[in-house]
GUVEXDO-313160 format. One record per atom (N, C-alpha, C): residue in one letter; x, y, z. Coordinates in steps of 0.001 Angstrom, whole numbers, plus 524288, in hexadecimal, padded with zeros to 5 digits. Layout:
REM residues N
AXYZ...
This chain:
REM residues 315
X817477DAC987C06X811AF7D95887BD4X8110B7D3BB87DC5X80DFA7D34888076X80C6E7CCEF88410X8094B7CA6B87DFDX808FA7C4418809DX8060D7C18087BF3X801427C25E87A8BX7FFEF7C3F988084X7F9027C55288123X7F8657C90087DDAX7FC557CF8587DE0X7FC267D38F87BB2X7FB157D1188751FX8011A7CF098740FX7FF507CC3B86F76X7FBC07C9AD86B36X7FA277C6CB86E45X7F52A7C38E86C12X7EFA97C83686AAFX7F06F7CA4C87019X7EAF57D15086F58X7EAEB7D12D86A49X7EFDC7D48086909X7F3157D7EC8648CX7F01A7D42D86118X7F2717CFB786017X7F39E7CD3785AE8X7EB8D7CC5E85965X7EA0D7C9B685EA1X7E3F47CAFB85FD2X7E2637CE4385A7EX7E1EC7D36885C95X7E0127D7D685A72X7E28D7D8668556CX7E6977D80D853D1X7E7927D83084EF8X7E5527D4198499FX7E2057CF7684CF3X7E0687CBC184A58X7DB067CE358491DX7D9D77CFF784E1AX7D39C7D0BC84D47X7D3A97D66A849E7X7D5D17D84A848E8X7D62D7DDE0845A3X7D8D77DB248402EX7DB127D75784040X7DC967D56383A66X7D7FC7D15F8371DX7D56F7CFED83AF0X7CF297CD30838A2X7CB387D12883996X7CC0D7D5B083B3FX7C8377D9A6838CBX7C83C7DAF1833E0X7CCF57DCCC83263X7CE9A7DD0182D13X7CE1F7D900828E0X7CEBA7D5CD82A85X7CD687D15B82740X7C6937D0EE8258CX7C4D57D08F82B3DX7C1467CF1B829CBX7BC337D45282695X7C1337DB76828E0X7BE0C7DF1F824B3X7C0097DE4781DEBX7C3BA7DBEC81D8DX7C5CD7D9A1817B9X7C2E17D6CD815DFX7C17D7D26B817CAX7BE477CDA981480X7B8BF7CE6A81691X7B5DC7D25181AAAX7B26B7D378817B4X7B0607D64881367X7AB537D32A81009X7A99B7D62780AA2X7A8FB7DA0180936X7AB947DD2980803X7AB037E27E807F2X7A3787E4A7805CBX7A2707E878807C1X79C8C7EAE580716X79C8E7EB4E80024X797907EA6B7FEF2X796897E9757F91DX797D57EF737F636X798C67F4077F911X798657F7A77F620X79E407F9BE7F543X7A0527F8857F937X7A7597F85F7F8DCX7A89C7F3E17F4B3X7A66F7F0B47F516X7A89F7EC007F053X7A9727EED87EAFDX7A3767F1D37EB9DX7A0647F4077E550X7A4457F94C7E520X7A7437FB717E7ACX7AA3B7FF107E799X7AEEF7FCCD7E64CX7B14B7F9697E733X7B6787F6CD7E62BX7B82A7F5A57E083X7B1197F24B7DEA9X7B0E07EEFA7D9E2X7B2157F39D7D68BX7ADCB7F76D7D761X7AE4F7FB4E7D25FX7B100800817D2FBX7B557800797D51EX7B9E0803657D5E7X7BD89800A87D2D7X7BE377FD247D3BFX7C27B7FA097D144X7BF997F9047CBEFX7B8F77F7137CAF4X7BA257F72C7C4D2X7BA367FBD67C0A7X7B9B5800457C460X7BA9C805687C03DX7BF798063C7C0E3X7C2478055F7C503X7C7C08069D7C4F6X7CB1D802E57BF69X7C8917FCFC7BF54X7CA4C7FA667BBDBX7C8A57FD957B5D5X7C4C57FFAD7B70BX7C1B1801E97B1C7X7C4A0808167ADCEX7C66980A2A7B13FX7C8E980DCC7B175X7CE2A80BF87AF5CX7D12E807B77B2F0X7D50A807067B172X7D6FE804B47ABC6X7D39D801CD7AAD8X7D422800047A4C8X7D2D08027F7A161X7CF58807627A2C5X7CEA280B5879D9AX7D30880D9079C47X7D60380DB77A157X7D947813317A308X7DD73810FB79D7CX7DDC2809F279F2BX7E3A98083679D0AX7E180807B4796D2X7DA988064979601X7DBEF8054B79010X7DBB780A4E78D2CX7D9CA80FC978FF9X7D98C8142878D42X7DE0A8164C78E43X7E36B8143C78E99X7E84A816B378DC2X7EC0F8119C78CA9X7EA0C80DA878A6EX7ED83807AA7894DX7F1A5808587879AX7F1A980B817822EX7F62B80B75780A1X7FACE80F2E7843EX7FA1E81283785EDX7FC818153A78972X7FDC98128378F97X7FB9880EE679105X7FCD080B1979413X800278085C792CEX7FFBA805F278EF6X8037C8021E78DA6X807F98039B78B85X807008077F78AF5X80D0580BE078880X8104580CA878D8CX80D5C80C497933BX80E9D80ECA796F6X81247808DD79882X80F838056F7981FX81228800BF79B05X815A67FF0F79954X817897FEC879445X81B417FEF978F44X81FF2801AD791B7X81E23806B579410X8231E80A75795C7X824588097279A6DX823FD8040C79DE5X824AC8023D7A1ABX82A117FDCA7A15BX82DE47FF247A3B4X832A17FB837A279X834707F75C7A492X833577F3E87A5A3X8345A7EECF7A99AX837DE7F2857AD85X83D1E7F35A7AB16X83F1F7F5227B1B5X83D9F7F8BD7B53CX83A6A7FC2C7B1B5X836C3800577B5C7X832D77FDA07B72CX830307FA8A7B6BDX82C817F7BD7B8C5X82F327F3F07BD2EX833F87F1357BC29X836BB7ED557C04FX837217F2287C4C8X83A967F7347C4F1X83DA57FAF07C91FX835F27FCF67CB4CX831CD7FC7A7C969X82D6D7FDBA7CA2DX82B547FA6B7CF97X82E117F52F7CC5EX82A7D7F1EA7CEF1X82E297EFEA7D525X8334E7F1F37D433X836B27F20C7DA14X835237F66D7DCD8X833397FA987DAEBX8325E7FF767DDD5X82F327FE537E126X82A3F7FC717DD93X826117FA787E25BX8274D7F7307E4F2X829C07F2B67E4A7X82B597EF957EA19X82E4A7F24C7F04FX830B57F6517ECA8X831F87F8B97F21FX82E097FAE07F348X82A837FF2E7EEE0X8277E7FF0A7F3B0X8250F7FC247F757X824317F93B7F481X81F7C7F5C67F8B1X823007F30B7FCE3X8277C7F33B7FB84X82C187F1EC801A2X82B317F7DE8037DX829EB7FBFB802B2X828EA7FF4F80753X824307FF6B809AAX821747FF318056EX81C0E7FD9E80799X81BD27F87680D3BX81E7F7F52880C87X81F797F1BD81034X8219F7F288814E0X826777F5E781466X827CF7F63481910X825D57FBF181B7CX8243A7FEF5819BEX81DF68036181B8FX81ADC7FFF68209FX81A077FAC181D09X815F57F76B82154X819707F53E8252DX81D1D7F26782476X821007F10B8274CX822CE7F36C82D48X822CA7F73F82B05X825A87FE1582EECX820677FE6483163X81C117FDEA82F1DX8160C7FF5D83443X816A37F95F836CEX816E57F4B483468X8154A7F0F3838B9X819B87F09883D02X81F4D7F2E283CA9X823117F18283F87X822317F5478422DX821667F9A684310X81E407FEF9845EDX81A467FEF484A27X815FA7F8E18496AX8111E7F83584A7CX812F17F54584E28X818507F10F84C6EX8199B7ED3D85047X81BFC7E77484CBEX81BC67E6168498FX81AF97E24F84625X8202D7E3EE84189X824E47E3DA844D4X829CC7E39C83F44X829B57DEFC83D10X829617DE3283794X82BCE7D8D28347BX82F1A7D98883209X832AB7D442831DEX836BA7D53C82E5AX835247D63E829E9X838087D7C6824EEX838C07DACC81FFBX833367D59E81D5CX836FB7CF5F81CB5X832F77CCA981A99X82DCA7CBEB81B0DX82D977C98881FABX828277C83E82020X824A07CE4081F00X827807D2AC82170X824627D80B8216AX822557D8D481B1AX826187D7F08182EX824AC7D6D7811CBX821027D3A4810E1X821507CDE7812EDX81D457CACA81255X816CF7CD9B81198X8170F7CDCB81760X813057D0268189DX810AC7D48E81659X813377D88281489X80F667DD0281077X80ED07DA0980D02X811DE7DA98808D6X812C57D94D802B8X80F177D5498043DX80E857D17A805DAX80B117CB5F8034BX805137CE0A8072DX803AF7D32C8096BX8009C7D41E80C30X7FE3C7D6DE80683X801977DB3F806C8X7FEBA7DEFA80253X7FF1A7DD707FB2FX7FE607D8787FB80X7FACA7D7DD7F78BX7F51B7D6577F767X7F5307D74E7FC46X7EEED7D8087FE85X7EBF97DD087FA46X7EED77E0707F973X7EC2D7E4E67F7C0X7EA5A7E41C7F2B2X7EAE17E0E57F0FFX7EA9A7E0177EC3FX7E4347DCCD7EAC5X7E2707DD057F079X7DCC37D9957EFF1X7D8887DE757F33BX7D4F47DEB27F24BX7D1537E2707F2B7X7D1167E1B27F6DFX7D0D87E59D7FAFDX7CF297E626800BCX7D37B7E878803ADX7D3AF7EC3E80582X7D6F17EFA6807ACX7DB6C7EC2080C39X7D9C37E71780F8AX7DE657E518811B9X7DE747DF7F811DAX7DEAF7DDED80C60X7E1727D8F080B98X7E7807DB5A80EEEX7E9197DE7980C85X7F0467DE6A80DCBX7F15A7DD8981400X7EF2D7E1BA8171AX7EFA97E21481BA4X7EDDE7DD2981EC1X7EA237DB3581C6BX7E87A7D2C981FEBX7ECD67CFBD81DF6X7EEE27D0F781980X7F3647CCF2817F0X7F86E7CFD681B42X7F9667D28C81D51X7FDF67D46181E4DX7FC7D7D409824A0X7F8F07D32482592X7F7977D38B82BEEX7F7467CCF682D2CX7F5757C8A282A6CX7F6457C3B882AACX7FBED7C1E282929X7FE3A7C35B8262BX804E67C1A3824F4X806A27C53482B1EX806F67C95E82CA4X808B17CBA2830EAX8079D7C9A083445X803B47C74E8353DX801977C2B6839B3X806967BF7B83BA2X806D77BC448353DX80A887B805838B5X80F6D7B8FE8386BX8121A7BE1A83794X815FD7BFC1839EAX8148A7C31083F54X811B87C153841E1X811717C34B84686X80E7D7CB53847F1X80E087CB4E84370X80B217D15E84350X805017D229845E0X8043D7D4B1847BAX7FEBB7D53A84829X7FC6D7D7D7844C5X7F7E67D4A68436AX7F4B17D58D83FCCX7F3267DD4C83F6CX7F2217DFF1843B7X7F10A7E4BE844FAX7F6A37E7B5843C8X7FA2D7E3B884407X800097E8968421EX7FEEB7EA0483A94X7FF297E55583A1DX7FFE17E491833D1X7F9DB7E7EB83196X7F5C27E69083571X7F1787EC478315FX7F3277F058831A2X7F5B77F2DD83692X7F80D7F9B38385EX7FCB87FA1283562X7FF0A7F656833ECX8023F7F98D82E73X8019A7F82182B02X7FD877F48082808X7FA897F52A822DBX7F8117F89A82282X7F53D7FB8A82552X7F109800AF825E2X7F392805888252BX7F8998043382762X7FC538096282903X7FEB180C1782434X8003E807AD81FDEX8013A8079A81A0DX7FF7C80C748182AX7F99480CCB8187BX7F94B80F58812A0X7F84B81474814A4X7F7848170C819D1X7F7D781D5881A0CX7FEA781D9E81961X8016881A5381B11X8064F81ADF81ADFX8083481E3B813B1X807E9818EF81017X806708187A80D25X8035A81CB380993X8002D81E4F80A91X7FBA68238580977X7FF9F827EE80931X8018E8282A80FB6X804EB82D1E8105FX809A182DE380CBAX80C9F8292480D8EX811C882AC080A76X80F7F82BDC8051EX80D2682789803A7X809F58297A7FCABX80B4682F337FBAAX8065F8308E7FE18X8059C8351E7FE5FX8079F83A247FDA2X80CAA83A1380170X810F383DBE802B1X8156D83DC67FD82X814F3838867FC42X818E1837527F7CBX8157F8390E7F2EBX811158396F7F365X80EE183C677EED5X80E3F841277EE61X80DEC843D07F2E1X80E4684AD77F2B2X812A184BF07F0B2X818BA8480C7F4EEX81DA484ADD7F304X81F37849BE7EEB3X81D508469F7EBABX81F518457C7E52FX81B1D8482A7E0A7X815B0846FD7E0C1X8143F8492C7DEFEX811F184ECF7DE4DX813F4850EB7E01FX81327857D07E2C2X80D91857C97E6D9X80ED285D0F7E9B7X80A5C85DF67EEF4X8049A860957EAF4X8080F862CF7E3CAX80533865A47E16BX80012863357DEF9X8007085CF67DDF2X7FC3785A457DC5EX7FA068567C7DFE3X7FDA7856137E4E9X7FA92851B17E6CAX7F9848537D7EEB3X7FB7A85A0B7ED88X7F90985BEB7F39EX7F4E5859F67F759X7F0D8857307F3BBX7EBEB854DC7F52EX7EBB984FE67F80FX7F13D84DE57F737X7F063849B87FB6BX7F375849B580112X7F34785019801C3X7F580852D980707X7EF9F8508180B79X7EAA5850B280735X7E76F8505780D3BX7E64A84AAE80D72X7E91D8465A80ACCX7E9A18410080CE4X7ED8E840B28129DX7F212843D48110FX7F6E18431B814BDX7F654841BA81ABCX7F278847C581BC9X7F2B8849088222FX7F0AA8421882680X7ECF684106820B4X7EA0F83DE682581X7ED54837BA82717X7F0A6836CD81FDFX7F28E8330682031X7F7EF832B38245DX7FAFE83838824CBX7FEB883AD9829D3X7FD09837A982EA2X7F82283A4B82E83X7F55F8393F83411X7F39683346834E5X7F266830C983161X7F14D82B2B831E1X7F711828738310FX7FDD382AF982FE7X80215827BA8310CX803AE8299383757X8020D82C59839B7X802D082EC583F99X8029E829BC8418AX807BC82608844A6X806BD8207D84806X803158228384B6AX8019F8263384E8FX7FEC082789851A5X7F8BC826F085078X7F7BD827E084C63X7F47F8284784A50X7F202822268487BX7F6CD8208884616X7F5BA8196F8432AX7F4C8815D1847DDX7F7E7817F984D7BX7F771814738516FX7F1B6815458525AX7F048819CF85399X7EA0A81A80855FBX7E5DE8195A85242X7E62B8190B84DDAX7E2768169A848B2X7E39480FDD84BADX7E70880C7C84988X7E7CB807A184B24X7E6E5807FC85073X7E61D809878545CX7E5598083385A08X7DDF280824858EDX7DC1180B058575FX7D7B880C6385855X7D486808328544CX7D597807618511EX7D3988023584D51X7D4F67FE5C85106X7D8DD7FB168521FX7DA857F5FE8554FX7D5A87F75E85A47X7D3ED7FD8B85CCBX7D0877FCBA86161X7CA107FB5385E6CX7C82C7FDC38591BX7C52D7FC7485608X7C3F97F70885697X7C86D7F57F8569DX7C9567EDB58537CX7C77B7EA4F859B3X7C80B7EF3485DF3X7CA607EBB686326X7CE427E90F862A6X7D2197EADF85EFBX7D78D7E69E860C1X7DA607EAA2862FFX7E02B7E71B864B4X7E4027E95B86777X7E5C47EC31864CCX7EA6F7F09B86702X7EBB87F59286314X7F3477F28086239X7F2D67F4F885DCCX7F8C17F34785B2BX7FC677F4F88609DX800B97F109860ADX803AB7F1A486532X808DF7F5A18630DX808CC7F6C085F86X80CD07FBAB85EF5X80B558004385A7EX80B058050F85D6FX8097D80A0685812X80D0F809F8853F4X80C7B80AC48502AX80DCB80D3E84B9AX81112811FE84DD6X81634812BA84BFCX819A98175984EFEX81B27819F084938X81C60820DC84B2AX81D728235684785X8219082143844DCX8265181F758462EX8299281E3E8439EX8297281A3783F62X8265D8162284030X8269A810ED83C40X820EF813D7838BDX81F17818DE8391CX81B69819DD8378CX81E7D81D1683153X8225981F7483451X826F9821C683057X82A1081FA182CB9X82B0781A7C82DFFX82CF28165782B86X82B3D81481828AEX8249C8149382843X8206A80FED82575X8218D815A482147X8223F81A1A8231FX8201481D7181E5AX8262181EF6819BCX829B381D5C81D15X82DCC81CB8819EAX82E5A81980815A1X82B2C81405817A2X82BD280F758139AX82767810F280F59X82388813A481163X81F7C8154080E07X8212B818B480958X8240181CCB80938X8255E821448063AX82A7681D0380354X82E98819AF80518X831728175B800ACX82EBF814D07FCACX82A86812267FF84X8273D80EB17FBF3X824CA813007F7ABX821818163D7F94EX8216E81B4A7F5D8X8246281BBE7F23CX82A5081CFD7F341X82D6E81CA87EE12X82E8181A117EADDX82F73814507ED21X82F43810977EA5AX82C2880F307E51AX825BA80FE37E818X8205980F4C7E51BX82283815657DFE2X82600818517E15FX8259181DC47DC83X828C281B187D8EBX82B7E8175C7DB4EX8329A816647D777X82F808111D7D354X82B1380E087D505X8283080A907D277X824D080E217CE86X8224E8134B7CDF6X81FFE815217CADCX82490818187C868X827C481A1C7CA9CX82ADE81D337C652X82E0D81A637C2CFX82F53813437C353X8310D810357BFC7X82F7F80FBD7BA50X8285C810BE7BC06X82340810F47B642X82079814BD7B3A2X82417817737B832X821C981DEC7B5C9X824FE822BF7B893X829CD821917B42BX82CE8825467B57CX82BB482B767B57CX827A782D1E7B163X82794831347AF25X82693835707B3EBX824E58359A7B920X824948399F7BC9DX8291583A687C0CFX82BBF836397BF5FX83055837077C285X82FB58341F7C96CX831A5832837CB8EX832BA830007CFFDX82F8D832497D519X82FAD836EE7D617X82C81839737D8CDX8279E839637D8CBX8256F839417D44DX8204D839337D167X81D198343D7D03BX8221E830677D25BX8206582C337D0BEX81E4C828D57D706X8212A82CA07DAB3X81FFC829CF7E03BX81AD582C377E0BEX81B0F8304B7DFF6X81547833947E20EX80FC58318A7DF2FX8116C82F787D97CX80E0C82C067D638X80A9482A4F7D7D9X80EC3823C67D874X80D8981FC27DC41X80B43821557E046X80D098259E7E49BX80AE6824E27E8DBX805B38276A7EA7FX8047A82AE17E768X8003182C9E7E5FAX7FB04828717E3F0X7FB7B825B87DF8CX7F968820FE7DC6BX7F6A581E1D7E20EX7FE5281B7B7E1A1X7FB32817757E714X7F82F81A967ECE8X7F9AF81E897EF81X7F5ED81FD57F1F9X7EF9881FF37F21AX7F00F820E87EC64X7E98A823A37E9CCX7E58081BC27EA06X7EABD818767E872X7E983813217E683X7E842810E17ECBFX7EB6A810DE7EF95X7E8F78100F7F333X7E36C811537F94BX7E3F0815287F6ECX7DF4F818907F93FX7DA1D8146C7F9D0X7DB2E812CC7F3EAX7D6008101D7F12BX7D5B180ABA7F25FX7D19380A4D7F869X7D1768047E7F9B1X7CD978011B7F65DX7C9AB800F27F21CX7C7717FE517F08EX7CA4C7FCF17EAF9X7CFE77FBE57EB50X7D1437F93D7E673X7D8237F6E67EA54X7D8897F2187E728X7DC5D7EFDC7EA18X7E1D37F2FD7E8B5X7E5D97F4CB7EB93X7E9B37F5DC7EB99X7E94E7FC517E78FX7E59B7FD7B7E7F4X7E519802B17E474X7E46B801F27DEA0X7E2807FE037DEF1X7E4FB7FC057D797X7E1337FF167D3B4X7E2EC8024B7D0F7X7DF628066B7CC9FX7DFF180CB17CE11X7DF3E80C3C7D320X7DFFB811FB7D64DX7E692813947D5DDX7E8C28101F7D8ACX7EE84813887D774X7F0728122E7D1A3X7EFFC80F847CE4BX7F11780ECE7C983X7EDEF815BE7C625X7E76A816967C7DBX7E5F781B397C47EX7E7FC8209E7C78CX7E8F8821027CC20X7ECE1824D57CDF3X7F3F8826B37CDB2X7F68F820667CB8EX7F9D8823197C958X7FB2C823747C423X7F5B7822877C113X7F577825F37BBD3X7F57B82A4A7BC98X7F17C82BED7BF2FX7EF568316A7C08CX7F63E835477C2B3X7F835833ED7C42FX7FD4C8346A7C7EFX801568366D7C427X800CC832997C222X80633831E07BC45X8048A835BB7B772X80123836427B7DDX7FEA5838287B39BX8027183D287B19AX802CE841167B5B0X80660844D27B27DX80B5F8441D7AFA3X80D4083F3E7B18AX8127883BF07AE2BX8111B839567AACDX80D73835387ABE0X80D2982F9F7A8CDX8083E831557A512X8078D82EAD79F73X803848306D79D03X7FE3082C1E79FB1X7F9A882B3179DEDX7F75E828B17A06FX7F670822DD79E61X7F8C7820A779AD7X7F97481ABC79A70X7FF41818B679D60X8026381C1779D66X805B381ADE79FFCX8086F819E47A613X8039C81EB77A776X8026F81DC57AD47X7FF438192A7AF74X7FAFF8184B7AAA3X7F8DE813257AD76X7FC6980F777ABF2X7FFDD80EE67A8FAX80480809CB7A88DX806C1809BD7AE6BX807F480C707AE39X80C6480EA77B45DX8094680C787B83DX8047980E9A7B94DX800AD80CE27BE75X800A9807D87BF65X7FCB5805A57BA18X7FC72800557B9CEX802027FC237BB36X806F67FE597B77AX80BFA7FC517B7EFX80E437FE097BFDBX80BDE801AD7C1B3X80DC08008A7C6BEX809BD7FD197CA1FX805D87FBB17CA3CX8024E7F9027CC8EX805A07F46C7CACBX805F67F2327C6F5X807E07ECCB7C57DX80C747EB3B7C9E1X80F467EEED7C683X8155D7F0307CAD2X8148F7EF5B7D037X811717F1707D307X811707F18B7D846X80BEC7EC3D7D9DBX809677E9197D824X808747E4B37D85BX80C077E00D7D717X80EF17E1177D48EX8136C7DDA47D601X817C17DFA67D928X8183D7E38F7DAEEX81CEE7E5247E000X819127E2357E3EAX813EA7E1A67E5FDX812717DF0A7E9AAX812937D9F77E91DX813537D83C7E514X8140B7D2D27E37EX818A37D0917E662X81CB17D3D17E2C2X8213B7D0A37E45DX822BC7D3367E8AAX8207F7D5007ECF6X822187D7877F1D8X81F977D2CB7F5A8X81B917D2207F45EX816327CC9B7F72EX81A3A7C7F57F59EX81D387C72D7F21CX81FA37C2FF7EED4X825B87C2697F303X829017C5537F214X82CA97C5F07F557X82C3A7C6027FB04X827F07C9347FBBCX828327C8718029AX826DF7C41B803AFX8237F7C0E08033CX821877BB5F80457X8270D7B7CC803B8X828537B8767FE5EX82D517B4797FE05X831DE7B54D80032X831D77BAC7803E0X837877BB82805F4X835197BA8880CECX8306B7BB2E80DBCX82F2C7B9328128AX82FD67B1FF81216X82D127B04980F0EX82CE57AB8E80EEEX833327AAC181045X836C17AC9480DE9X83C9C7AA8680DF8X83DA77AAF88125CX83C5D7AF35816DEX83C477AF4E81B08X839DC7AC2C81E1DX8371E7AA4C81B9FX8345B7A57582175X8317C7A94F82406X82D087ACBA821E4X82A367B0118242FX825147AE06823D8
């Protein structure tokens, strides 16, 4: 690619990264606000009935929680979220944009605690400005933040039919086809080509290929297990199998739901609902609540470590 080519590229990826920005920090319409506010305060409303009309059974539940199942809990999720990482990793090196292991850490983990603040892409502006000044274009780092969550969706998904039988959860056969069809590179290339012509910017200088498309979904389904081996630490009682399909069920349902940050209430009252035929129901909300905790601090010390092992690097 010439410099001229270059500069285009990098061009267009700016002006499509202050679109975003500037659809982020504008005010959202008064009636989406009024939808946000009072979602979340019945969700809050709900949730505290839920815990004081079963307290004692809650607290019975958390009681039966053992530091070392909570420690092997709280390593489970770090791997996942190291698969979760290199999922993204495997699309930006695909797109064009390999980083080494560190900085590539840097960059999610201290990105996606974006999610944790209301508005669907804090993560993806923080991970597209740190990618900056490692030399990324801004337009690589949105096409595999975006790319995430059908990825993501799918494996869920699949890992929830095959664990939790086809007999109760057949119904999320007619999510599959479309999310199939939206991991097709063929398909992801001509979606992203046709937005960048939307934007009038230049089109990404390399497709998305089946193969690193196979790869992202490899790292996706370990992370999957991982996320089962963190719930089956706190809730042994369904057994390991039962415990991936749980989780992956929960969090699917949790993320669906863009008007609350990071799913928070939604996947916590779905994998009550989930557990339920094992766990009694104060004990499932121990478990929920006790994995939300858990996995706010796996992003912790994942944002914590990557920064300080880039920093050691001189990144």
């Amino acid at each position: 690619m010439t410099a001229k080519e270059s500069a285009a590229a990098e061009g267009a990826a700016e002006g499509a990264a202050e679109g975003a920005a500037e659809g982020v920090t504008r005010r959202p319409r008064g009636g989406r606000r009024l939808v946000r506010v009072a979602f979340l305060l019945v969700a809050l409303a709900f949730g505290v009935w839920a815990v004081a009309r079963q307290w004692d059974d809650v607290v019975a539940g958390f009681a039966r929680l053992s530091p070392p199942a909570l420690a092997g809990s709280l390593a489970a999720v770090v791997a996942a979220l190291l698969g979760a990482m290199l999922t993204w990793r495997t699309l930006l090196a695909d797109l064009g944009s390999p980083l080494p292991l560190r900085p590539a850490a840097k960059v999610f983990f201290v990105g996606q605690l974006g999610k944790y603040i209301p508005g669907a892409l804090w993560p993806v502006l923080a991970q597209m400005e740190m990618g900056r000044d490692l030399g990324v274009p801004r337009s690589r780092s949105a096409a595999a933040f975006f790319l995430m969550m059908p990825i993501q969706l799918a494996t869920g998904l699949v890992v929830t039919l095959g664990t939790l039988g086809w007999d109760r959860y057949g119904w999320l056969l007619l999510a599959l086809p479309v999310l199939l069809v939206l991991l097709e590179p063929k398909v992801i290339n001509a979606v992203i080509a046709f937005g960048l012509r939307r934007l009038k910017r230049e089109p990404l200088e390399r497709p998305l290929t089946r193969r690193g498309m196979l790869a992202a979904l490899g790292w996706a389904l370990a992370g999957w297990i991982a996320y089962g081996v963190h719930l089956y630490l706190i809730a042994p009682q369904g057994g390991p199998l039962f415990a991936v399909g749980a989780f992956a069920l929960s969090w699917c349902l949790g993320i669906l739901t863009f008007v609350v940050p990071a799913g928070a209430g939604v996947r916590e009252v779905a994998m009550v609902a989930v557990l339920a035929p094992h766990v009694a129901g104060g004990a499932a909300i121990a478990v929920a609540l006790s994995s939300r905790i858990v996995i706010i601090l796996g992003d912790l010390i994942c944002a914590g470590l990557a920064g300080f092992a880039a920093r050691r690097s001189s990144v």
